[in-house]
N, C-alpha and C positions, 0 to 999 in steps of 0.2 A: 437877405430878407428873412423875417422875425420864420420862424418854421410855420407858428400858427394863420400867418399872414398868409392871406388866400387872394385869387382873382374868379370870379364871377361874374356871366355873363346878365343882365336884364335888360327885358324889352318893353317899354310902356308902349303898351296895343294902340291902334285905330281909335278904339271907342276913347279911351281917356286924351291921346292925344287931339281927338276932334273937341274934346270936352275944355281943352286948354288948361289939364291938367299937371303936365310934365315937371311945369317947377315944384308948383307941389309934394309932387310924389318923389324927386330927386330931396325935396326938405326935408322926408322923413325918414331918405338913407342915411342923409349926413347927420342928423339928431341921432341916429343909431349907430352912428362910426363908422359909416362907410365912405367912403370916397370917390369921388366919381373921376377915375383915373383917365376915359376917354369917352366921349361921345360923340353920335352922329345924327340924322333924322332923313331917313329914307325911305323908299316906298318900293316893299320889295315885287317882284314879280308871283304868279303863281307858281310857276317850276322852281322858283327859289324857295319858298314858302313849303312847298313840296320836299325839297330835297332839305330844308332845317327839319322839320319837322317829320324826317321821316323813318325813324323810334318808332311812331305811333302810326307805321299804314295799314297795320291789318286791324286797328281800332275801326269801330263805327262812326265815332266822330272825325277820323282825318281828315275827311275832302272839305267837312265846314268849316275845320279848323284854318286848311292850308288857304282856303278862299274867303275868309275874315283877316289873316294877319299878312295879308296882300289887299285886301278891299280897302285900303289910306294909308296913309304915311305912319310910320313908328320911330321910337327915338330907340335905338339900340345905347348901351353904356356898359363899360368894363368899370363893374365896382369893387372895390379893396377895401380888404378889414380882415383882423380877427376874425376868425374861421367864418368869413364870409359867403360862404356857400350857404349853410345852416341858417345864419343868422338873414339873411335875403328872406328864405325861403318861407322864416318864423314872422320878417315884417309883412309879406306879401300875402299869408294866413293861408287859408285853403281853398283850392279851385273852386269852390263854390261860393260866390260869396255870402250866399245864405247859412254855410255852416262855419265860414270864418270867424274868428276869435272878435270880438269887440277891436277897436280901432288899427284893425289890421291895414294895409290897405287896401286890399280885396273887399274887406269889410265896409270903406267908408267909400269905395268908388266905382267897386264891381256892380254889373248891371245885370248879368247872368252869368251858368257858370261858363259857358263863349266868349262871352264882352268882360271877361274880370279883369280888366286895363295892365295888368303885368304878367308879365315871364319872368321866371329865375331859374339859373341852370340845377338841375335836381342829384350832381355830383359834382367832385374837383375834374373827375375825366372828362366827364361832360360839359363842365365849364368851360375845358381847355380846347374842347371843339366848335363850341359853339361861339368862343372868342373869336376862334378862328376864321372860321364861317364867317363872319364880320368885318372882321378886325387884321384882314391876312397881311402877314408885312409882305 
């Protein structure tokens, strides 16, 4: 595998996937060279939601976090590309989608910054965990 070639994890949230978004926003990985090497659509538990997201428990927002990305189903996908960590992070613009770049995706389908319809892993380590978290063989 190319050195620069990366695996990254994303999760299209509840809110966009109720929005019957998914294809959509898997269209604008692939317009951007990513690949959508595996996918799934599941609906995690709380204590699983808990235990992905738990980086962020002494944050103020955890508990609404871990109880929104369990409150519906979400498509989890291992995408591939060119420094695809970065490049995820650049499509899916900034947690809020009010200060997201213009046609981020955050930008065109985030509802706040809770409901911003995506996740992307925010390192290659943490990609590699968060793959796994998912994706365990």
């Amino acid at each position: 595998m190319n050195e620069s070639i990366e695996q990254t994890l994303s999760i299209i949230k509840p809110d966009a996937v109720e929005r019957n978004l998914t294809e959509e926003i898997k269209s604008i990985f692939k317009k951007n060279n990513l690949i959508v090497k595996d996918e799934k659509k599941i609906h995690i538990t709380r204590d699983e939601a808990a235990e992905f997201y738990k980086v962020h428990q002494a944050k103020p927002f955890y508990n609404d976090l871990c109880a929104y990305l369990s409150s519906g189903p979400i498509l989890v996908m291992i995408l591939e590309g060119e420094n695809a960590v970065l490049l995820n992070r650049k499509i899916m613009g900034a947690t809020n989608p009010k200060e997201a770049e213009k046609n981020t995706i955050r930008n065109l389908y985030g509802i706040s910054i809770d409901k911003n319809s995506v996740h992307g892993s925010d390192s290659t380590e943490n990609a590699k965990k968060e793959i796994n978290f998912f994706f365990k063989s």
